[in-house]
N, C-alpha and C positions, 0 to 999 in steps of 0.2 A: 387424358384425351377427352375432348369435351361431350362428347356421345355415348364413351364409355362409360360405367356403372357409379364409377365417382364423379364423373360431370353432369353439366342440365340435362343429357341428351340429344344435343341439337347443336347446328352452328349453320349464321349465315354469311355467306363468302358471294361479296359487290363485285361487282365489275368484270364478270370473268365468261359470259356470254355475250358475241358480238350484237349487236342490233339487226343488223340484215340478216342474222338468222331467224331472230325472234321475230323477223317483220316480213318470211320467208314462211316460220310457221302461219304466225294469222293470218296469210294468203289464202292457203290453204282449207281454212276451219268451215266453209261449205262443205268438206266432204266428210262432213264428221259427224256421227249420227250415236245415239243413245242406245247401248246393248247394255246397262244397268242403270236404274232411273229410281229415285225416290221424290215422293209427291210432296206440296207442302203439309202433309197429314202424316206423314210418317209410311205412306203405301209406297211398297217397295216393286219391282217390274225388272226382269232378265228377258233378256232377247229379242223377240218378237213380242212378247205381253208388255212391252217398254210404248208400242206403236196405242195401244189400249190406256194407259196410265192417266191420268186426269188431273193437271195443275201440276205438271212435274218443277221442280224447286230445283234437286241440284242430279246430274246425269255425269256420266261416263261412259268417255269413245269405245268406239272397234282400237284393237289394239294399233298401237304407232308406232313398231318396234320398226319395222323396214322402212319408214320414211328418213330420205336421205340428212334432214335437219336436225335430226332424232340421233341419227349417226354421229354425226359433228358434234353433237354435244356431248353425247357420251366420251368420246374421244377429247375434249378437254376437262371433263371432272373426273373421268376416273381414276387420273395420281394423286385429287385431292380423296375420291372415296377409298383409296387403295390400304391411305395414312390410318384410318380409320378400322378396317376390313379385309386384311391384305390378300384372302383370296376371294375379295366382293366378284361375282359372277351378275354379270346383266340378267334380269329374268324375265320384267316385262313392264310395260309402256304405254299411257295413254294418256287422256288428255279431261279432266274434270270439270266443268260446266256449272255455274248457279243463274237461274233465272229471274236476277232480282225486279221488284223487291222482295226480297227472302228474309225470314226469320228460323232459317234453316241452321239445325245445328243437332250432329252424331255422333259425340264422342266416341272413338273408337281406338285399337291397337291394328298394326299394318301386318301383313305375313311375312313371318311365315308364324305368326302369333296369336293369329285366328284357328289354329289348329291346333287341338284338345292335346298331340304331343308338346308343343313348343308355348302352351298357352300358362307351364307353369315354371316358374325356374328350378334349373338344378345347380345349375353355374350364373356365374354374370358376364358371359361372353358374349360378343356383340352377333347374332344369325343373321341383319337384314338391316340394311339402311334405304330409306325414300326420301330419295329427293323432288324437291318442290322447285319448278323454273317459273317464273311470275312471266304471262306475255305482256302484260301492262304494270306499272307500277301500283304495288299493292299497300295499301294501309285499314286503318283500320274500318274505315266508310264503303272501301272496293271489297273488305271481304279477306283479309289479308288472311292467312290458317292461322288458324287457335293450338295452343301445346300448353301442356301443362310440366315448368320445367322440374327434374327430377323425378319425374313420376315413371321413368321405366326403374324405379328403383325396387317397385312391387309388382307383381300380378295382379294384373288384369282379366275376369271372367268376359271372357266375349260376350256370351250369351245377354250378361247383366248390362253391357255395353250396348248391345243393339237393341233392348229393352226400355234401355232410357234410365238404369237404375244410379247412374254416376253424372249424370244431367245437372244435376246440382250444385255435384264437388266440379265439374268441369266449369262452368260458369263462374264459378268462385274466385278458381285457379286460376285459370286459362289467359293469356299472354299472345296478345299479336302484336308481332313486328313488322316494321315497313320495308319491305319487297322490292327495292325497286327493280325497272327491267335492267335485265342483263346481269343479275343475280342469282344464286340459287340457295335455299332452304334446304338441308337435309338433317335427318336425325334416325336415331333408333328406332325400329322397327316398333320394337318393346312400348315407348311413349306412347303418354294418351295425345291426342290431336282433335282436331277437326273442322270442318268446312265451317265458316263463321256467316251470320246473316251480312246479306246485302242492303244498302238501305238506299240504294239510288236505283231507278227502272229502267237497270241495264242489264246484258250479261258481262259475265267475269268465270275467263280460262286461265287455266294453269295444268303443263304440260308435269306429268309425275312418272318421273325413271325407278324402279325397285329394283336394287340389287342385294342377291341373297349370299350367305354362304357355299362355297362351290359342292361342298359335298353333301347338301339336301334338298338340292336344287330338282331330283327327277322323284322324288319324294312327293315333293310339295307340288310338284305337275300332276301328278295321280289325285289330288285331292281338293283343286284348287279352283271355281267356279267360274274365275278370270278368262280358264280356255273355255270351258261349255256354254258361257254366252257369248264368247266369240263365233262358238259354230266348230271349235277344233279340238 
C-alpha cells in the first residue's frame, strides 16, 4: 500500500473532486479567519494573540468540519481513505493559508504524531492519514506541499522539527508534486511534509481533512491544541 511502511507514504488521486465544489469552497474564504498563525520569522500566535502577530506568512482557519462542501468531500474520499485505514475516523478540518511572497518552510509530522505517545514507533501501522485538496492548481511556483518520500519509515522528534533541527535534510529531500484542482494529496500521518515558499504576491489555500484511527480518536481530543484555539 503506498502510504503503508513499505511505500513512499503518500499518493495523489486527479480528478475526483467536482469543481463547483472547489469553486463553492473559494466563495466562501472571506469567512475565514487565522486561529494559528506563524509569521515570516518563525513567531508563532493561537487564537486571539493570532490578531497581534506581525508579517504573518502562513495561517490556519477556525475549523470547517460542518461546512456543507467539507461534507461532500469527505463523502467522496473516504472509500479511497478507507483502502488505506480501514477504520480511518473523520477528526478534523480546516483550511491553510500562505501569504505570499513567502520563503516559508516547517517541516513537520501530522497527529496524531505530534504526541510524545505516538511520536515514537512500536509498530508500523498506519494511526492517521491527511489529506491535502488543492483549491487552485498547485505546483511548484503556487507553493504545491513538500514531502519527503519514505521518510515515515523513522521517527520523527517533534520538538526537533519545530526547532528547525531537520530544515536541512527536508530541503534536500523534499518532493513537490503538481496538484491540480479537483485532486487530492494524502499521506501518512508519520511523514515529514511541509508548506513550501510562495514566490508570486499572492495567497494560496488548501483545504486539509485529518482522519485518525477510531480507537484514539478521544485520546488525541484531550491533548490536542487544534480544539483550544478553536475556543472548544
Amino acid at each position: 500500500m503506498e502510504i503503508g511502511h513499505n511505500g513512499p507514504g503518500f499518493k495523489l488521486v486527479t480528478d475526483i473532486i467536482p469543481s463547483d465544489t472547489i469553486d463553492s469552497i473559494n466563495n466562501r474564504k472571506d469567512e475565514l479567519y487565522p486561529v494559528r498563525a506563524s509569521s515570516h520569522k518563525k513567531q508563532y500566535a493561537e487564537a486571539e494573540a493570532c490578531k497581534k502577530l506581525f508579517g504573518i506568512a502562513v495561517w490556519w482557519s477556525q475549523l470547517t468540519d460542518d461546512w456543507d462542501e467539507v461534507k461532500e468531500i469527505h463523502d467522496l474520499i473516504y472509500p479511497e481513505i478507507q483502502q488505506h485505514l480501514k477504520d480511518a475516523t473523520f477528526y478534523a478540518s480546516d483550511i491553510v493559508t500562505i501569504n505570499g511572497p513567502s520563503r516559508w518552510v516547517g517541516p513537520h509530522i501530522d497527529t496524531p504524531h505530534r504526541f510524545e505517545k505516538y511520536n515514537k514507533r512500536e509498530n508500523n501501522d498506519v494511526y492517521g492519514i491527511q489529506v491535502i485538496i488543492p483549491l487552485d492548481d498547485l505546483d511548484k511556483d503556487t507553493g504545491a506541499t513538500g514531502l519527503v518520500p519514505f521518510s515515515h519509515q523513522q521517527d520523527w522528534d517533534i520538538s526537533e522539527c519545530y526547532t528547525g533541527v531537520h530544515d536541512d535534510y527536508f530541503k534536500e529531500n523534499a518532493k513537490q508534486y503538481d496538484m491540480p484542482k479537483g485532486s487530492i494529496l494524502f499521506y501518512n500521518t508519520r511523514l515529514m511534509h511541509s508548506t513550501m515558499p510562495l514566490r508570486l504576491p499572492k495567497k494560496r489555500s488548501i483545504l486539509l481533512i485529518n482522519y485518525l484511527r477510531h480507537d484514539i480518536i478521544e485520546e488525541i481530543k484531550d491533548k490536542d491544541n487544534v480544539w483550544s484555539s478553536n475556543g472548544k
